[in-house]
N, C-alpha and C positions, 0 to 999 in steps of 0.2 A: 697414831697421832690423835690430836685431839679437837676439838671443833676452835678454831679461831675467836669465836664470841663470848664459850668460859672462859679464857684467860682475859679478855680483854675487860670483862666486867669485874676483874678481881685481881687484876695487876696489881692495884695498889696500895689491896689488902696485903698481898702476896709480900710487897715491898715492905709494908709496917712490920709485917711481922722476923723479918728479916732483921730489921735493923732495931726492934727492938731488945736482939742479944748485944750487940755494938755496935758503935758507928763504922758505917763505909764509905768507901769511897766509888765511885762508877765500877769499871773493873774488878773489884774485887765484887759487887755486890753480883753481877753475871755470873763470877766464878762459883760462889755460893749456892746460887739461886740452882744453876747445874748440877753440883754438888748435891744439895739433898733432896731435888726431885729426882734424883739416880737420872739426869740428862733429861727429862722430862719438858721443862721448862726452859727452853733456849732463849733467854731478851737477846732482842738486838740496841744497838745503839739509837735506834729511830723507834722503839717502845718504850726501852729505859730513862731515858733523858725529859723526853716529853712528860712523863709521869714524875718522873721526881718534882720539875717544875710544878706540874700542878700540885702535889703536896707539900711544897715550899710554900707555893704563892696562899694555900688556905690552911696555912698553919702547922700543918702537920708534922712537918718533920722542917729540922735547918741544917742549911749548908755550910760551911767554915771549909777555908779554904786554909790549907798545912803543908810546910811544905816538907816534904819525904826524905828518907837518905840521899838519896840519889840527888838532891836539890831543886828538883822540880816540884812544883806547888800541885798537890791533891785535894779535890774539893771531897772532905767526909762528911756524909750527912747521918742526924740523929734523931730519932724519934724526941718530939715537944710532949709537953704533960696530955695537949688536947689529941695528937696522935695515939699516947696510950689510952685515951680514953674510948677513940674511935674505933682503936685495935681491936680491945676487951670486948666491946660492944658488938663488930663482926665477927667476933670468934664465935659469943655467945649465938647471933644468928646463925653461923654456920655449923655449929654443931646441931643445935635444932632444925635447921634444914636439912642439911646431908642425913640424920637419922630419920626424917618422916620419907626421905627418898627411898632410902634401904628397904624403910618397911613395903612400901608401894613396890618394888624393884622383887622382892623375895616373894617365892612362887607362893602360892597357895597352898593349902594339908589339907 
């Protein structure tokens, strides 16, 4: 398992990136997020929710509310222009991070 306070500083990167292949919906974005951390990454509905809020309320992504076969209404949310911008931008940090860790991390010769 993994330490509680990486995911929590990167849920919402974690999120952008997700929904920047298309838009989701709650449920489906869990089923996802499980899916290609091979079950790594478990949201619950008391991490997920609260996070999308905050990248609703500062632009980043929006909610539209649809309603499904079934006739029940689905709130799908989408990455906004300032979301991709955000994304691109932590991607680029996080590749430059996670490779200066590697190097620090790899034993000595």
């Amino acid at each position: 398992m993994y330490d509680k306070e990486l995911l929590k500083g990167n849920t919402e990167t974690l999120l952008l990136a997700l929904l920047n292949d298309e838009p989701m919906y709650g449920y489906q974005i869990v089923k996802e997020m499980d899916r290609r951390s091979s079950g790594y990454f478990q949201f619950r509905e008391g991490t997920l929710y609260p996070a999308l809020h905050r990248l609703e309320k500062s632009g980043m992504i929006r909610g539209v509310w649809t309603p499904s076969e079934h006739g029940q209404q689905r709130r799908y949310y989408s990455l906004t222009e300032a979301g991709s911008k955000f994304l691109a931008a932590k991607s680029r940090e996080w590749q430059t991070f996670s490779a200066a860790v590697n190097l620090v991390m790899q034993p000595v010769r």
